[in-house]
N, C-alpha and C positions, 0 to 999 in steps of 0.2 A: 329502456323500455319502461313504461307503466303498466303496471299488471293490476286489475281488475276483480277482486276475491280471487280464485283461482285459473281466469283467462289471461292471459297477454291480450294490452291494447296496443301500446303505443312503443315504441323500441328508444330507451335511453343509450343500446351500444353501440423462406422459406425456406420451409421446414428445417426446424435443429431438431438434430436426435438428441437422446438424454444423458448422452454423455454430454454435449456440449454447455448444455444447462446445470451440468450436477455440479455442487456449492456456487454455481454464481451468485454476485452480490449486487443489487439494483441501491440505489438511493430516493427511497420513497417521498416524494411531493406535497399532493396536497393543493398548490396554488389552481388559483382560478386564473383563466387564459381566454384570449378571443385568440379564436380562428379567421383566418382570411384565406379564400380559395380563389385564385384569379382562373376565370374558365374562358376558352378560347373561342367564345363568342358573344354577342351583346344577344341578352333575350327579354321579351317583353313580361314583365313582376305580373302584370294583371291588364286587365281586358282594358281597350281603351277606345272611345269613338271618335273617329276623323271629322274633321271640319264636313269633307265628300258623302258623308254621312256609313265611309266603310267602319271596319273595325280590323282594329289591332288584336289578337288574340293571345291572353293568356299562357307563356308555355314558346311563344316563335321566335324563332332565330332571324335576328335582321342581318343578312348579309355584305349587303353591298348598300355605299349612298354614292349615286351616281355613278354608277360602274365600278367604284372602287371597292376594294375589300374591306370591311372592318371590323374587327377582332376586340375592341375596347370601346366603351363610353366614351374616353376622348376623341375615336374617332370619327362620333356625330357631330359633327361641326362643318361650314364651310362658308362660304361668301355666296351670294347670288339670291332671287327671290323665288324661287323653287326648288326642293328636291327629288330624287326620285330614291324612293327606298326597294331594294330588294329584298322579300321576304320570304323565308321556307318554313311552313309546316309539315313537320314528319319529310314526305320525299317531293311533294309540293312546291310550285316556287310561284311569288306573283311579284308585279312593283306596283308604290302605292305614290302617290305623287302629294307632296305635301310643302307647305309654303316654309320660308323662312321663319315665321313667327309661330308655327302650331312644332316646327322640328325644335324648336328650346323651349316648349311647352311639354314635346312628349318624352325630354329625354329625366326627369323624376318618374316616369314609369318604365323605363331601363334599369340593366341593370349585365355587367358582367363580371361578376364577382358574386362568390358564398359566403356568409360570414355568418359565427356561433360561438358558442360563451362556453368550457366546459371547464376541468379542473384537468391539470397535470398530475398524470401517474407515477413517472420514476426518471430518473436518468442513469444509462450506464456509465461509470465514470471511464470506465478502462473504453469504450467507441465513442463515446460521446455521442450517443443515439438515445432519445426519448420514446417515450409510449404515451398517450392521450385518453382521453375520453371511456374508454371500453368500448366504445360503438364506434359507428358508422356516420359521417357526414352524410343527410340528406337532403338536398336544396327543397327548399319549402314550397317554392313555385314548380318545380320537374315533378317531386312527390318520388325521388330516386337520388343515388348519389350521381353526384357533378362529374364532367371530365374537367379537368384543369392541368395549366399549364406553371403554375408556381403557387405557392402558396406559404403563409408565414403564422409565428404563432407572437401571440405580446401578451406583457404583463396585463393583468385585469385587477382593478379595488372593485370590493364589492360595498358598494355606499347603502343597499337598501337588503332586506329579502322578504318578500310574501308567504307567511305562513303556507302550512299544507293543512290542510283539514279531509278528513273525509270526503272523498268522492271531487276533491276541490285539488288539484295538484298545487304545490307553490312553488317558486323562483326564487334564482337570486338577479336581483340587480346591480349589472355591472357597469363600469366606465371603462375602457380599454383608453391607452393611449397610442394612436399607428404613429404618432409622431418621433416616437421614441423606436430605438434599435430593436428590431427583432429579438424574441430570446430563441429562435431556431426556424430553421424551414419545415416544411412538408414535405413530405416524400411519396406517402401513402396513404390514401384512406380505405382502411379494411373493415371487413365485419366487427372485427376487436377494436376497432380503435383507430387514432391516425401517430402516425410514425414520422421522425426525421432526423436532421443532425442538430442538437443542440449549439448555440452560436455564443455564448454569455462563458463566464468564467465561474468557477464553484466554488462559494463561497464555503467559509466554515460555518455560518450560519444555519445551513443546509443541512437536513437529518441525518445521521452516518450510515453510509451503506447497511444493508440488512442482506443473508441469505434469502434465496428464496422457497419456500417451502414446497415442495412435490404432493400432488392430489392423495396421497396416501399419507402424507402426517398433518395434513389438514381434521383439528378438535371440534367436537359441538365446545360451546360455552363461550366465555368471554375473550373479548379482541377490541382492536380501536380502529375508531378510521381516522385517516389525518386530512384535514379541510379547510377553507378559510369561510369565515360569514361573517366575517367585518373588515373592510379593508383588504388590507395585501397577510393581515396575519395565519398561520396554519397554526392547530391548535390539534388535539387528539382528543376525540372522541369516543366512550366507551358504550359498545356492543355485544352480543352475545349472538354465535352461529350457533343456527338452529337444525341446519339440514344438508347433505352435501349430496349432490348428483354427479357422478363425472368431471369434467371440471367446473363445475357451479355450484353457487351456493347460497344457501338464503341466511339471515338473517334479523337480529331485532335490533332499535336504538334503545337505550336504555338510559343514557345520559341526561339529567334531567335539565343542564344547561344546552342541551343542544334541543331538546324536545320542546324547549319553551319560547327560542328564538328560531325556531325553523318549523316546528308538528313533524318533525323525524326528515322522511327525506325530501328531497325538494330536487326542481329542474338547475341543470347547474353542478349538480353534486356528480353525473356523473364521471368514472376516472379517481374521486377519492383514493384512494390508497388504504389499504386492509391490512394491519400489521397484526399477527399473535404471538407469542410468546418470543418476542423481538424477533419475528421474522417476517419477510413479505410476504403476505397473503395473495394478494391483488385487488382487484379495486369493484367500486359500486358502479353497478350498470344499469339495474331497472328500482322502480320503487311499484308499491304497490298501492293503486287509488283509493281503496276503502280503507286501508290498512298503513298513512302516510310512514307509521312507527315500522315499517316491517320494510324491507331493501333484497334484493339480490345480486351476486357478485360474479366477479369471473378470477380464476387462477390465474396469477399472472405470468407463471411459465405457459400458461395457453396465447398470453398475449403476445408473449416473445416468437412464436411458431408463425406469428405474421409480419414481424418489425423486419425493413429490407437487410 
């Protein structure tokens, strides 16, 4: 989430009891990731006008092409010089009849798949289950999170990033490659974040497990987050917690190599990883728009109370 001086604007982010939790060991991340959400229907990205002079709306599920079902982008496809498309808004159903040459014209404004950029949280080594993000997948056209039927995560370089400035949020710009082996599935996408099975092997390269620290030995003062903003590298970065609520927590960058390539936090960042005094913190969830130097977090034993 981006927070606004002191409003929330925009949102950047069962059950273990505390026994289950107490000295676990996460191995905190950092990397940047593209999400892919495959959802179990083909819906229209943005408004579009038919040859018939109708309109495609925004937001609808295209059901059926010629009586048939379909569930994916590849399956707008077929031989013949007309089709008829079955379409549902909300509980609405119509068919809209369309040529051969306008149905491979409207299928770049399809779309059945979510896809997003964020950074990798942790891995448990002993399940081999991940945590993501700190938020929420929200599909950009629904303005809610997706239903989906699989979903996968890949390595991300970050080749660019758009400062943040004041009242100006910035980015990072990534390249994902789907060409290349999954590094895990999807499981879940929760308020905290999205969850799965990690699929890749663990390098020693990889930072060494860390306890995780419990909402009551969480310090004001100095911490790092670990991130990448160049490429595929993770790097630590030095912070200082400024305030803790419950399980959250806010935050300043302080680092003057991170402030001068990024103005503090940036879209992208969230899911960093929050380590203090060599333990896991948990990770960056929102930043705040007038304030790009200033960040908010969540505990990451809160994140674990959603991972399947």
């Amino acid at each position: 989430m981006m927070i606004k001086k002191w409003s929330i604007l925009v949102a950047l982010l069962f059950m273990l009891s505390p026994i289950q939790v107490l000295g676990k060991s996460l191995i905190p991340m950092g990397h940047s990731i593209g999400v892919q959400l495959e959802m179990p229907y083909v819906m229209v990205a943005q408004d579009v006008l038919l040859e018939n002079s109708e309109w495609l709306k925004k937001g609808e599920h295209i059901l059926k092409l010629n009586g048939e079902k379909v569930s994916q982008l590849e399956d707008i496809a077929g031989k013949g010089e007309s089709f008829t498309l079955t379409v549902e808004n909300g509980k609405q159903q119509r068919e809209i009849n369309v040529s051969a040459h306008e149905l491979v014209h409207l299928k770049p404004f399809l779309k059945s798949e979510t896809d997003g950029i964020g950074t990798l949280t942790y891995i448990d080594p002993e399940t081999m289950e991940y945590g993501a993000l700190g938020h929420q997948i929200v599909d950009s056209t629904m303005k809610q999170p997706p239903k989906f039927n699989d979903g996968a995560i890949f390595e991300a370089s970050i080749s660019q990033v758009k400062k943040s400035t004041p009242g100006q949020p910035g980015y990072k710009i990534s390249v994902v490659d789907k060409s290349q082996m999954p590094l895990g599935s999807v499981i879940s996408n929760d308020v905290y974040g999205i969850f799965g099975n990690w699929k890749q092997s663990l390098h020693d390269s990889l930072h060494p497990p860390l306890e995780i620290i419990h909402a009551n030995e969480l310090k004001k003062g100095k911490a790092q987050i670990l991130t990448a903003i160049d490429g595929e590298e993770v790097n630590l970065f030095d912070i200082e917690i400024d305030k803790q609520t419950d399980n959250t927590f806010t935050f300043n960058v302080v680092d003057e190599r991170l402030i001068k390539k990024t103005g503090g936090i940036v879209q992208g960042m969230s899911g960093s990883p929050i380590i203090q005094n060599n333990q896991f913190v948990g990770a960056v969830t929102h930043m705040f728009i007038e304030e790009p130097t200033k960040g908010a977090g969540i505990l990451v034993i809160e994140m674990l109370k959603k991972s399947p």
